[in-house]
C-alpha positions in Angstrom: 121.4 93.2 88.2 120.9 91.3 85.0 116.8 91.5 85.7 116.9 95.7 86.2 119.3 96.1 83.4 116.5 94.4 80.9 113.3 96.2 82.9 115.6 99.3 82.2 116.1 98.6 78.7 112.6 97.5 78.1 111.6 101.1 79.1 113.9 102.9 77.3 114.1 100.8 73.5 115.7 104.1 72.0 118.7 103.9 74.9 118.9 100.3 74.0 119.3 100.2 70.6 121.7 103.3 70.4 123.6 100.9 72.8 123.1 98.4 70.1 124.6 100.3 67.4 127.5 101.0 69.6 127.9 97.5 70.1 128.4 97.1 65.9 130.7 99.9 65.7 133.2 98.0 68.2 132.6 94.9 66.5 133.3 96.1 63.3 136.4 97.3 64.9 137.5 94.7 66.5 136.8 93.0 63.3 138.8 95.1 61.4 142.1 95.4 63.5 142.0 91.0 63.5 142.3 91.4 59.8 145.5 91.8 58.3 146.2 94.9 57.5 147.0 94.2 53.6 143.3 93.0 53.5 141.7 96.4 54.6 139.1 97.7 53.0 140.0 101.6 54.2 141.7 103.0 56.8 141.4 102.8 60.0 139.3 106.4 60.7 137.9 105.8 57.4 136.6 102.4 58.6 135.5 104.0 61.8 133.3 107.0 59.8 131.8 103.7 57.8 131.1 101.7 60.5 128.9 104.6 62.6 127.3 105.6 59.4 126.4 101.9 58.2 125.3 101.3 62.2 123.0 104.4 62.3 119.7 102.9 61.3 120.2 100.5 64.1 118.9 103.5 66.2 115.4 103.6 64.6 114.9 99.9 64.4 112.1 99.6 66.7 110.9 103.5 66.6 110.7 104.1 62.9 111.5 100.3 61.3 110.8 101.1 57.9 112.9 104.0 57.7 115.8 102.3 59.1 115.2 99.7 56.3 115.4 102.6 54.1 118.5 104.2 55.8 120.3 100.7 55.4 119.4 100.5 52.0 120.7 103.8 51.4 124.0 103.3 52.3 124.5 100.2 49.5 124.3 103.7 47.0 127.5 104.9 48.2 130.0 101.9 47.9 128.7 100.7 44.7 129.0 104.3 43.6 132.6 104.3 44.9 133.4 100.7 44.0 134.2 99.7 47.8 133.0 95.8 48.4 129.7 96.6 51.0 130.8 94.0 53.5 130.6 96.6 56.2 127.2 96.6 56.2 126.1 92.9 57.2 125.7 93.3 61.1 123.6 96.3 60.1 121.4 94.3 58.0 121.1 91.2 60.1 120.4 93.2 62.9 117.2 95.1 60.9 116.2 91.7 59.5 116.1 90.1 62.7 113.7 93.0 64.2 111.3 93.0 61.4 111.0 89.3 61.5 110.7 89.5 65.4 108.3 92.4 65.5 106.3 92.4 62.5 103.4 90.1 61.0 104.8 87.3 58.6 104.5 89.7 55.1 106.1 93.2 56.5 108.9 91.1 57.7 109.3 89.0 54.0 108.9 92.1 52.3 111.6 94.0 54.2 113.9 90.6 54.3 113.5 90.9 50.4 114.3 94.6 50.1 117.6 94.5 52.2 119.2 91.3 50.9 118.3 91.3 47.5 119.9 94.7 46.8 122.8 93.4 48.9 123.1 90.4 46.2 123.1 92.4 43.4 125.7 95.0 45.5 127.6 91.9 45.7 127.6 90.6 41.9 128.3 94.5 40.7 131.6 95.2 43.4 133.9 92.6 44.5 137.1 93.5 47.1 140.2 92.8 44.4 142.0 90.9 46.7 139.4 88.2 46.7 139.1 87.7 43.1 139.4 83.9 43.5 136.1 83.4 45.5 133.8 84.4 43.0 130.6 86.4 42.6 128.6 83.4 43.3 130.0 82.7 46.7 129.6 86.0 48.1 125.9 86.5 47.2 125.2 82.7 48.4 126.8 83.9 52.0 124.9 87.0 52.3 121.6 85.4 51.2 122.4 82.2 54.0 123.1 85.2 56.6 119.8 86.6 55.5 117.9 83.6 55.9 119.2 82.5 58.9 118.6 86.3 60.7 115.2 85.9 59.3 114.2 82.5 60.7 115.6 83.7 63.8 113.1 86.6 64.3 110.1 84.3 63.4 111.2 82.1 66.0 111.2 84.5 68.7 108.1 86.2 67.2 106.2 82.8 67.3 107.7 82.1 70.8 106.8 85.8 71.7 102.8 85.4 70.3 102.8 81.5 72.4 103.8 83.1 75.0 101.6 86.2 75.5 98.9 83.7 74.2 99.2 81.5 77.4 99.6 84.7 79.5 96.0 85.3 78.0 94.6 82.2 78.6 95.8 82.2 82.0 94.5 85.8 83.0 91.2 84.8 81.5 91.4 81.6 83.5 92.6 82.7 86.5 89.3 85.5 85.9 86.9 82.7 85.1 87.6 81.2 88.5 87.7 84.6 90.5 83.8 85.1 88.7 83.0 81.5 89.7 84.0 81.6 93.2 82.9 85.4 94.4 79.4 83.5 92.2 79.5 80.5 94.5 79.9 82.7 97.7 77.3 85.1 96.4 75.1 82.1 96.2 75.4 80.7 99.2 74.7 84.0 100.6 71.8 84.2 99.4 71.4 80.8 100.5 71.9 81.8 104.4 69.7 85.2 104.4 67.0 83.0 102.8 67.4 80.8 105.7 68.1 83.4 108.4 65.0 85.5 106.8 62.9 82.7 107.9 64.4 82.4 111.4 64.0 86.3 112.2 60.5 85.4 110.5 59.4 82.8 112.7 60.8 84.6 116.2 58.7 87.7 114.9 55.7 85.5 114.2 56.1 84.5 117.7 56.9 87.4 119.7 53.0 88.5 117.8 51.4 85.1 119.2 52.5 85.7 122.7 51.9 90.1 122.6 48.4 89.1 121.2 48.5 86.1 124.5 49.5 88.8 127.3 46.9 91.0 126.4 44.4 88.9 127.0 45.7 87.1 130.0 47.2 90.4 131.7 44.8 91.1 134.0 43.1 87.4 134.7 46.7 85.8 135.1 49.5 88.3 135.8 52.3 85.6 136.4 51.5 84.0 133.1 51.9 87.0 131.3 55.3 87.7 132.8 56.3 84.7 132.0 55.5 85.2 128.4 56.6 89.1 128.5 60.5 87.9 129.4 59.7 84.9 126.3 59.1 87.9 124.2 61.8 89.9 125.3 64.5 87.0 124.7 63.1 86.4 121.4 63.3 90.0 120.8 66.8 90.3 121.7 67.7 86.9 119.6 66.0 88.5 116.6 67.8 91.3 116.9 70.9 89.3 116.9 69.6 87.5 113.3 68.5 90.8 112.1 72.1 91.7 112.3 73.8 88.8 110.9 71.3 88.7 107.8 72.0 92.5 107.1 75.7 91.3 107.5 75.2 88.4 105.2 73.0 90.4 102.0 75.2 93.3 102.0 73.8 94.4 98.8 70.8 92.6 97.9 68.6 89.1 97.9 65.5 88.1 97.6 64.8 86.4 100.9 61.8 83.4 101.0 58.6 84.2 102.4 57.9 81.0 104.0 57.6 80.9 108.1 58.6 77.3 108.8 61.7 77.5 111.1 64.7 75.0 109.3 66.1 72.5 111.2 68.4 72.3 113.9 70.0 70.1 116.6 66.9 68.1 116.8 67.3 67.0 113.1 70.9 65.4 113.3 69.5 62.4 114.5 67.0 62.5 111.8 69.8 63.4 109.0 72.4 60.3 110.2 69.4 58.0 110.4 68.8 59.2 106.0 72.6 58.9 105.6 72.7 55.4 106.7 69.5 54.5 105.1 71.3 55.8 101.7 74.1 53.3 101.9 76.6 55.0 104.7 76.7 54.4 107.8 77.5 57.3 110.5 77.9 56.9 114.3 76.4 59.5 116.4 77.8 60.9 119.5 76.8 63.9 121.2 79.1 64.8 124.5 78.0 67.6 127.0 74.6 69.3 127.4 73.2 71.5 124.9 73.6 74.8 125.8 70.6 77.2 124.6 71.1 78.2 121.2 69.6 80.6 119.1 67.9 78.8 116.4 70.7 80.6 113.5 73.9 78.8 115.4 71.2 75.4 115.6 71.0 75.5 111.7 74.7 76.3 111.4 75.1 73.0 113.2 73.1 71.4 111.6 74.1 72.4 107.8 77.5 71.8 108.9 76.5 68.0 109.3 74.3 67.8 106.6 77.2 68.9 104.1 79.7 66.9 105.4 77.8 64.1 105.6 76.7 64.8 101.7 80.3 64.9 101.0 81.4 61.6 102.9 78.1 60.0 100.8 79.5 61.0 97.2 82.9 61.2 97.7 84.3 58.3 100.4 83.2 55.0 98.6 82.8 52.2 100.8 83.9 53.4 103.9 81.9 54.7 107.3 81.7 58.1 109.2 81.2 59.7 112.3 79.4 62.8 113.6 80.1 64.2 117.2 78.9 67.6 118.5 79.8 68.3 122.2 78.4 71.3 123.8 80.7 73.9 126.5 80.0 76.9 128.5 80.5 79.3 125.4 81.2 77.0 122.2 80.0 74.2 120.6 82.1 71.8 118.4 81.3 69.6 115.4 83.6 67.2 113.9 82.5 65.1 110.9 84.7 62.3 109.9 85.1 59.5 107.7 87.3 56.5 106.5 86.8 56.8 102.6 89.2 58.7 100.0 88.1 61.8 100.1 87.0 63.9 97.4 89.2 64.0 94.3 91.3 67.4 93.6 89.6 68.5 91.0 91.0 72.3 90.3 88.4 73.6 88.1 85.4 73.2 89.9 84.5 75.3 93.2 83.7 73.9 96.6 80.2 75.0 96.9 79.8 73.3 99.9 83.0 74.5 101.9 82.2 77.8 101.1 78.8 77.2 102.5 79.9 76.3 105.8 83.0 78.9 105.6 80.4 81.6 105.4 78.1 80.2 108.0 80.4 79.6 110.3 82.5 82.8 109.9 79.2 84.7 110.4 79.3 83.6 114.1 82.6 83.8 114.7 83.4 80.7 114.6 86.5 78.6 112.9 86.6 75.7 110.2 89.5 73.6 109.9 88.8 70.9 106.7 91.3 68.5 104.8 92.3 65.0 104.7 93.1 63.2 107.9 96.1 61.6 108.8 95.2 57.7 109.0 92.8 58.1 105.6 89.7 59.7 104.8 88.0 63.2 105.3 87.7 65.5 108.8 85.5 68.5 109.0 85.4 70.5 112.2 84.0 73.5 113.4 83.9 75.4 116.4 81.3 78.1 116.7 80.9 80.4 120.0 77.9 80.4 121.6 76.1 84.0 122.3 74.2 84.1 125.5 70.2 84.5 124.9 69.9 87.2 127.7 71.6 90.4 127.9 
């Protein structure tokens, strides 16, 4: 309730601060009928007309500030014209003094802090009520000027707390920008990463499929079983090219600039190689491969193999002295890779993006597949992925 009442209020400032000046009028009130009657300044409906035309600028405070410094000023003519002590007017004035302090840059708000309490001061020295005669000119302008000061201080606070405030809200909008632009660059990076490499696998099947067509054409009629044999080769690599075709228009989306290079990039083949580097670097890694290898097409074989490569790069920088171990085991429709070590896993460090997670987030999501990463329970670092295997033949 208390949260829509202010959303309500913040939409409608008029509606507030007419509520505001309503507020005064019963305070003054209030104030008035707790004060001996001998010691009234008017009567009551007198007081009441006062109190509503002293509280009327209150209305314009945050619409029309200047003029409701004006208006407030305006109604010191009248009691110093009639002789009436202007006490009537201090929640009036505090009020304004508070808003331009609050609202306005440093030297508005000064300036308009001057022009309602020094009149006020001189209001006081000119008029005094006669039935305080024993408290002096000297008093009363010292407790308007206080009231002044302290309203005045008051708004600068909540202005400065305001500006902090809305200054952090900045900062963390700009931050919080910074690290969308840094992680949709990282993904877009290691996009461009993958088509690269799947550019040269669709490459190297279509440098193939023109070896073997340029092979059956001259074997056809000399050997018709061998160029069978090589017509279903090129038909499989057709339909696996096809497949990478796909997943590379998938993966640019809008653009990249895709290496020209034929060389295929490693796969399954290379694990072996990769642990035997990662030990020779200082770590060493256990191999274990469970199942038989089913036959991939050579996109999900670099997935693999990146997979292990990154983790591996990972448990090298980040585990300290500590050991790891790679097993890939191979189903009817999947294969698994699990990558783990015994170190302290990489430190949280939350202004720098995983490059590398969301290289093998993208890879493996553009099979299908599913990549669970994170600290393990006993200690140390566990990556695992499970990609689906596509059969080569339709």
């Amino acid at each position: 309730m208390g949260t829509e009442l202010r959303e309500w209020l913040h939409r409608r400032p008029l509606a507030g601060d007419v509520l505001l000046a309503v507020g005064l009028v019963l305070g003054e009130i209030v104030f008035t009928l707790l004060t001996p009657r001998e010691f009234w300044l008017q009567p009551l409906p007198a007081a009441l007309v006062w109190s509503l035309l002293c509280a009327a600028p209150v209305v314009l405070r945050r619409v029309a500030p200047w003029a409701a410094v004006l208006a407030a000023l305006a109604t010191l003519v009248l009691p110093v014209t009639l002789q009436v002590a202007p006490a009537t007017q201090s929640f009036t004035f505090v009020a304004l003094t508070y808003t331009m302090a609050a609202y306005r840059p440093v030297r508005p708000a000064l300036l308009a802090a001057v022009l309602l309490w020094v009149p006020v001061a001189v209001a006081n020295t000119l008029v005094q009520p006669e039935f305080l005669p024993q408290i002096g000119s000297a008093y009363l302008v010292a407790n308007n000027l206080l009231v002044g000061i302290v309203s005045f201080s008051v708004g600068r606070t909540v202005h400065a707390r305001r500006s902090s405030t809305q200054a952090l809200r900045e900062r963390a909008r700009v931050a919080e920008a910074n690290q969308r632009a840094l992680a949709e660059q990282a993904v877009a990076d290691e996009r461009r990463r993958i088509a690269r490499e799947l550019h040269d696998v669709v490459a190297h099947h279509v440098s193939v499929m023109g070896v073997l067509a340029t092979g059956v054409r001259r074997v056809l009629r000399r050997d018709p079983d061998a160029a069978d044999e090589a017509i279903g080769t090129i038909e499989e690599t057709s339909r696996a090219t096809l497949r990478e075709l796909r997943r590379l228009l998938d993966v640019l989306r809008t653009e990249a600039e895709p290496a020209a290079e034929l060389t295929p990039q490693p796969g399954l083949a290379g694990i072996e190689a990769l642990a035997e580097q990662v030990r020779e670097a200082g770590l060493p890694v256990t191999l274990t491969v469970a199942g038989t290898p089913g036959p991939l097409e050579e996109g999900e074989a670099l997935t693999v193999y990146r997979i292990v490569q990154e983790a591996l790069t990972n448990a090298l920088k980040h585990a300290g002295t500590a050991t790891a171990q790679v097993r890939v085991s191979f189903a009817d429709n999947a294969v698994e890779v699990e990558v783990t070590d015994t170190g302290r896993g990489p430190l949280p460090d939350t202004d720098r993006v995983g490059h590398g997670l969301v290289g093998m987030r993208e890879r493996v999501g553009l099979y299908g597949g599913v990549l669970r990463t994170g600290p393990r329970a006993g200690g140390g670092y566990r990556v695992y992925a499970r990609i689906p295997i596509e059969p080569l033949v339709e």
